[in-house]
DOKOLBA-762744 format. One record per residue (C-alpha): chain; x, y, z. Coordinates in Angstrom, 2 decimals. Layout:
# residues N
cadena,xx,yy,zz
A,X,Y,Z
...
//
This chain:
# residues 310
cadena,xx,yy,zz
A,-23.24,152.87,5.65
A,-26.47,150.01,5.18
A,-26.71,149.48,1.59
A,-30.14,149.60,0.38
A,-32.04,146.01,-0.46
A,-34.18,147.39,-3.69
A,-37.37,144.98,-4.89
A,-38.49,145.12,-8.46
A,-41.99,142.85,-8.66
A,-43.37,144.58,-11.46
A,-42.92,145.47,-15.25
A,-40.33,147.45,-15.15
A,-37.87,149.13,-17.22
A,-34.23,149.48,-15.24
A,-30.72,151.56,-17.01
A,-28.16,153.43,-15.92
A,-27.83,157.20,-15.84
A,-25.39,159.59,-14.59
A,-24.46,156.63,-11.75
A,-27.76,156.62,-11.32
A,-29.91,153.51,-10.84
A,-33.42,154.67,-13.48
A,-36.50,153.18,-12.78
A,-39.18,153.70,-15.53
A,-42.37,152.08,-16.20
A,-43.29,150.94,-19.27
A,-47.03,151.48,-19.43
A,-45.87,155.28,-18.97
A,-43.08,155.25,-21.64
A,-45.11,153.66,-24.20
A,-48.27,155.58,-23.84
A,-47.92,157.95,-26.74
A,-50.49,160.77,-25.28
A,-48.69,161.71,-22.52
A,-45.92,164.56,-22.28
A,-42.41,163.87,-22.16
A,-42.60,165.94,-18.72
A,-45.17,163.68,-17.61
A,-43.08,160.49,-17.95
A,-40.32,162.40,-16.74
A,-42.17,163.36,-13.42
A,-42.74,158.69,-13.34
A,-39.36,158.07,-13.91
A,-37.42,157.23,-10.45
A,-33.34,157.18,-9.66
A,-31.61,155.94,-6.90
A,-27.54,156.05,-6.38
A,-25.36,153.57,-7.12
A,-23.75,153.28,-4.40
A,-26.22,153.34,-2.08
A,-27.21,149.65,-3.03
A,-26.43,146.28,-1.73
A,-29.06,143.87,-3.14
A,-31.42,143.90,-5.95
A,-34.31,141.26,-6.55
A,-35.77,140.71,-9.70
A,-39.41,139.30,-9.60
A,-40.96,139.78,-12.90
A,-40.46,138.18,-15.79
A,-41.09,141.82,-17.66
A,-38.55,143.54,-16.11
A,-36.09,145.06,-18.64
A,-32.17,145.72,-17.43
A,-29.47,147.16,-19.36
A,-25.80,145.66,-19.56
A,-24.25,149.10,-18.20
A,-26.88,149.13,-15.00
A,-25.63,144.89,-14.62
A,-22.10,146.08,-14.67
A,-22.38,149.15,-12.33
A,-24.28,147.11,-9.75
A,-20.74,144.46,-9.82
A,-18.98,147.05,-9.90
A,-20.55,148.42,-6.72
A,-20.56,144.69,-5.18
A,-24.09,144.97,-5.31
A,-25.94,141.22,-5.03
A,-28.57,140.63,-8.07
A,-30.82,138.17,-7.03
A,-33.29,136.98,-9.82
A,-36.92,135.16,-9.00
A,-38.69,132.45,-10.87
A,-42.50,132.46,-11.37
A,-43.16,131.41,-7.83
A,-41.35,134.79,-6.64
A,-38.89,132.47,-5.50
A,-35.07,133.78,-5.56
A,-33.18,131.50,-8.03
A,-30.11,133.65,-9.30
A,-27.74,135.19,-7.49
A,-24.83,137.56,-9.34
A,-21.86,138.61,-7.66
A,-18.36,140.54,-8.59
A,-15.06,138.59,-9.69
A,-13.18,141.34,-7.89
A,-14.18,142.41,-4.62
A,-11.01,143.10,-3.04
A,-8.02,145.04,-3.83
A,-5.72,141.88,-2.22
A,-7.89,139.07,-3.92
A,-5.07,136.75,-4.77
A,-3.18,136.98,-1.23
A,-6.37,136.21,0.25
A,-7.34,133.67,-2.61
A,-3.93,132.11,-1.39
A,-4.92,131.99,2.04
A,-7.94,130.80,2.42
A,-7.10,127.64,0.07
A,-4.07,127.08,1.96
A,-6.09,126.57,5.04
A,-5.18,123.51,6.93
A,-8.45,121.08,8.10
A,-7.61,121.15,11.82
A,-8.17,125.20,11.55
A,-11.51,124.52,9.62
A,-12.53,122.42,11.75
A,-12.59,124.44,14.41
A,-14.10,127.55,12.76
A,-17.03,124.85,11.63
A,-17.25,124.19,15.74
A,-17.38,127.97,16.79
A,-20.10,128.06,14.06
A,-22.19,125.57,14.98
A,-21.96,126.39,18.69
A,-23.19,129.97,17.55
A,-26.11,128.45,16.02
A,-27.34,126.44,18.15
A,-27.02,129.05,20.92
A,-29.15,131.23,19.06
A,-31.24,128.57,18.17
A,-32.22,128.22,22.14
A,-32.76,132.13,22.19
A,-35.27,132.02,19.66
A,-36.89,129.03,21.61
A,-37.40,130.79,25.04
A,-38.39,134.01,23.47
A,-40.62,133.14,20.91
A,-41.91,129.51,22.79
A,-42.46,128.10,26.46
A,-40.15,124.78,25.30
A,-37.18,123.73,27.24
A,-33.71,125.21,26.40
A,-31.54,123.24,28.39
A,-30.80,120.46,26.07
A,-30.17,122.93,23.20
A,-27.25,124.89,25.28
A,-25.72,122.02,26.74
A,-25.60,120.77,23.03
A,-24.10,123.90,21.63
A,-21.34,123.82,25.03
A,-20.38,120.02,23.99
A,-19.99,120.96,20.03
A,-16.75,119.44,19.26
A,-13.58,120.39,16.66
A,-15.29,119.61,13.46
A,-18.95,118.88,15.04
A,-18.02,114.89,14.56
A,-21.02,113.95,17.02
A,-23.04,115.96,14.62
A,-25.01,117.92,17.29
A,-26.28,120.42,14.95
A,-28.54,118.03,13.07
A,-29.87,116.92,16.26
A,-30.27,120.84,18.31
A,-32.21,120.84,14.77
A,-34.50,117.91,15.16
A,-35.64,119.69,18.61
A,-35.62,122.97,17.41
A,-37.66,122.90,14.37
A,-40.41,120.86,16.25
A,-40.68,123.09,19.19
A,-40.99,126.39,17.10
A,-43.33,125.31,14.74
A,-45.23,122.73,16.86
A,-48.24,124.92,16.92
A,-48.69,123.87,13.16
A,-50.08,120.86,11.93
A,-47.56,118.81,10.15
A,-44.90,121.07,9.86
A,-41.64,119.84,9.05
A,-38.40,121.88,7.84
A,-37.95,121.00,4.16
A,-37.67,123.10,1.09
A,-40.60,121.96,-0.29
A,-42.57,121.08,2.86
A,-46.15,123.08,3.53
A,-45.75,126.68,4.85
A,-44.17,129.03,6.47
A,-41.32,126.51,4.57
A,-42.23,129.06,1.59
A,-40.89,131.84,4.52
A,-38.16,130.71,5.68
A,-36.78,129.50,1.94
A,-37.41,133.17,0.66
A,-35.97,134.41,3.57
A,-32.41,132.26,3.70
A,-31.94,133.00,-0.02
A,-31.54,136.96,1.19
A,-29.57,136.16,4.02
A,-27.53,133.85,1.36
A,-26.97,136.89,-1.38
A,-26.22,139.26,1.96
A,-23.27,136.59,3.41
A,-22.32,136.19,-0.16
A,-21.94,139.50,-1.49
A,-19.66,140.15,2.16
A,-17.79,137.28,1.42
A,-16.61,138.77,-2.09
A,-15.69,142.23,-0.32
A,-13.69,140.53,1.84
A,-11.77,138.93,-0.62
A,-12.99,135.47,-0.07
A,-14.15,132.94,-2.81
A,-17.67,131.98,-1.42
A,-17.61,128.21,-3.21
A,-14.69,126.57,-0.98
A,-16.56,125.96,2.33
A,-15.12,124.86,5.96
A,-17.52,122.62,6.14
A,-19.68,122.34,3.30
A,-18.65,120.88,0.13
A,-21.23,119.96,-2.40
A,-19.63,119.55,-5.98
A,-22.50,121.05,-7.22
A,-22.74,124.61,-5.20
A,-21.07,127.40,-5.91
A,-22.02,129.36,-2.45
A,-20.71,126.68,0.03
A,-18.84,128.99,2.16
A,-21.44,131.44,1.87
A,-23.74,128.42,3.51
A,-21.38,127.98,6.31
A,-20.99,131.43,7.55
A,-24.75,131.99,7.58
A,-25.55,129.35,9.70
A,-25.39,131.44,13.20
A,-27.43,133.95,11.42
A,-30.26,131.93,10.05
A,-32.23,132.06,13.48
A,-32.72,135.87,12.75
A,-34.59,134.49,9.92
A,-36.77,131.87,11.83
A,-37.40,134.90,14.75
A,-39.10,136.74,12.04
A,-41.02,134.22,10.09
A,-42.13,133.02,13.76
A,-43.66,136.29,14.14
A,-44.57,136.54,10.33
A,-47.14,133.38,11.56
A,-48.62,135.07,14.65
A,-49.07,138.32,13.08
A,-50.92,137.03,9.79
A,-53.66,134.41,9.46
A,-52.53,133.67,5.89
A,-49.02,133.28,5.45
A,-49.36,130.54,1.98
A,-48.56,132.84,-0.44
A,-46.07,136.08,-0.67
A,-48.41,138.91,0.06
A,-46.89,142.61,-0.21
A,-46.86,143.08,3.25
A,-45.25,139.35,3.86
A,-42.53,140.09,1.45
A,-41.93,143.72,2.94
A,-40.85,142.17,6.03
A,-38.53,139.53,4.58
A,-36.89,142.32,2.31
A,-36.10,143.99,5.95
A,-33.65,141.00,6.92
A,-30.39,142.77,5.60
A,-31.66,145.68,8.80
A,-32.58,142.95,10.97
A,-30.91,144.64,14.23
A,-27.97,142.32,15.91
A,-26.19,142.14,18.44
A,-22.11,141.51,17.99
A,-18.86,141.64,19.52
A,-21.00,143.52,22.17
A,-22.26,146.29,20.11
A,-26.13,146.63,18.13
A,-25.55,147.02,13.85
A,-27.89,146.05,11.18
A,-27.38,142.38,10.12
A,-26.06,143.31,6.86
A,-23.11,145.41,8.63
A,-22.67,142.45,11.12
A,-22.39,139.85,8.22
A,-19.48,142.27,7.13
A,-17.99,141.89,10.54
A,-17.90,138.40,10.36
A,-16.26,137.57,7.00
A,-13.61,140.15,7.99
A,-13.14,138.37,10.50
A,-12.92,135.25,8.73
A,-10.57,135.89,6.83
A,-8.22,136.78,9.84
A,-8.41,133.36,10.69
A,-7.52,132.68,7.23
A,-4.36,134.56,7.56
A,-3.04,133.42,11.00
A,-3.82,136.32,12.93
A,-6.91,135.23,14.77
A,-8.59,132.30,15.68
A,-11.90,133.34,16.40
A,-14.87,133.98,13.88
A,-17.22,137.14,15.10
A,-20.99,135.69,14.58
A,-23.83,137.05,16.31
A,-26.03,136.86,19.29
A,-29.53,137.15,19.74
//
């Protein structure tokens, strides 16, 4: 079943009832004049398990220590915003897995030839759908980009990815002035950085239910990030993300700042339909496909990653 993405960008008050995610408002509760039927009839619940993600983007939103542990419990992903309705935060379960340690075990013991190979089949993928996103969303020239992702080798050591990216990035955003991909470069960088941090909490929170620590990466390995293996295996599914901030930029003349209708769309990315190991799923169901799958390779009996196509 999809697990529901649930965005909280105003004052809020959130608790647990009865496995019950409550949603109450606290201009209702602490109006004194009205009935207690009245703030009943305001106050909202949705199940537990029904939920995958939460976002958090108000600094007046109120959330118990019981609702925080169900949502773990439930390997639900909390993702918390700063004042720029930016995602900063991301909480995820210790225990996502009834065989943690056996997979702990395995995927630590994984030899470097074997990562360097899953790191090739990933960046392949990426690039590949890279080029899709090209000829469907641009008239630019493909042919570089999938020769590139054919000559990936173990370990990408001629380090194709950066440059599919140098031609990529300039031929989808060409059409605006100055654009260059950096986190804080002019927009739709303000898109695309809202929308990987999703895509990040979505691979992460997978990664966890399949037993898998997401801080010891194939291929990254930054000292200082705790989600590098959450980074690698989203990298085939980031050009979902650029598809739809693409469009985001031809559909609205204003894309600066996070309007309600801007965000609406990036909070659809977990639904974001896919296409993989020949069958259509929601990306959030696909992302569980592929750490599965991981993991597999992990534990000798695969050697092939399942990642998407567009």
């Amino acid at each position: 079943m999809l697990k529901r993405t649930l965005y909280f960008g105003n004052p809020a008050y959130l608790s647990l009832s009865n496995r019950q995610l409550v949603i109450r408002l606290p201009e209702v509760e602490k109006n004194a004049t009205v009935s207690a039927q009245f703030k009943k009839e305001h106050t909202a619940t949705r199940p537990i398990e029904d939920i995958g993600i939460v976002i958090i983007d108000h600094k007046q939103i109120t959330v118990t220590a019981a609702l925080l542990s169900a949502l773990l419990d439930n390997n639900c992903a909390v993702i918390t915003c700063n004042g720029q309705s930016l995602p900063t935060g991301l909480m995820l379960p210790l225990d996502g897995n009834t065989t943690q340690s056996e997979r702990f075990k395995h995927q630590i013991e994984a030899s470097q030839p074997l990562k360097k190979q899953l790191w090739q089949q990933t960046v392949k993928r990426k690039i590949a759908n890279q080029a899709t996103v090209l000829s469907q969303c641009t008239n630019c020239e493909t042919g570089c980009m999938r020769a590139w992702s054919a000559d990936v080798k173990s370990g990408d050591t001629g380090n194709l990815e950066a440059r599919a990216a140098a031609y990529y990035w300039k031929s989808l955003f060409g059409h605006i002035e100055g654009f260059v991909r950096h986190r804080e470069g002019i927009p739709p960088n303000n898109l695309l950085n809202y929308g990987y941090a999703i895509l990040r909490a979505v691979v992460a929170r997978a990664l966890v239910a399949s037993g898998l620590l997401p801080t010891f990466g194939i291929h990254h390995r930054n000292r200082y990030n705790a989600y590098c293996l959450a980074d690698d295996i989203m990298e085939p599914y980031r050009p979902f993300v650029d598809k739809l901030v693409f469009s985001i930029t031809q559909k609205y003349s204003d894309y600066s700042d996070f309007s309600r209708q801007i965000k609406a769309e990036l909070l659809g990315i977990p639904s974001l339909d896919v296409k993989i190991n020949g069958k259509r799923s929601p990306l959030m169901t696909a992302v569980s496909t592929t750490t599965a799958s991981l993991y597999r390779c992990y534990s000798g009996e695969s050697r092939l990653i399942a990642y998407p196509e567009l």
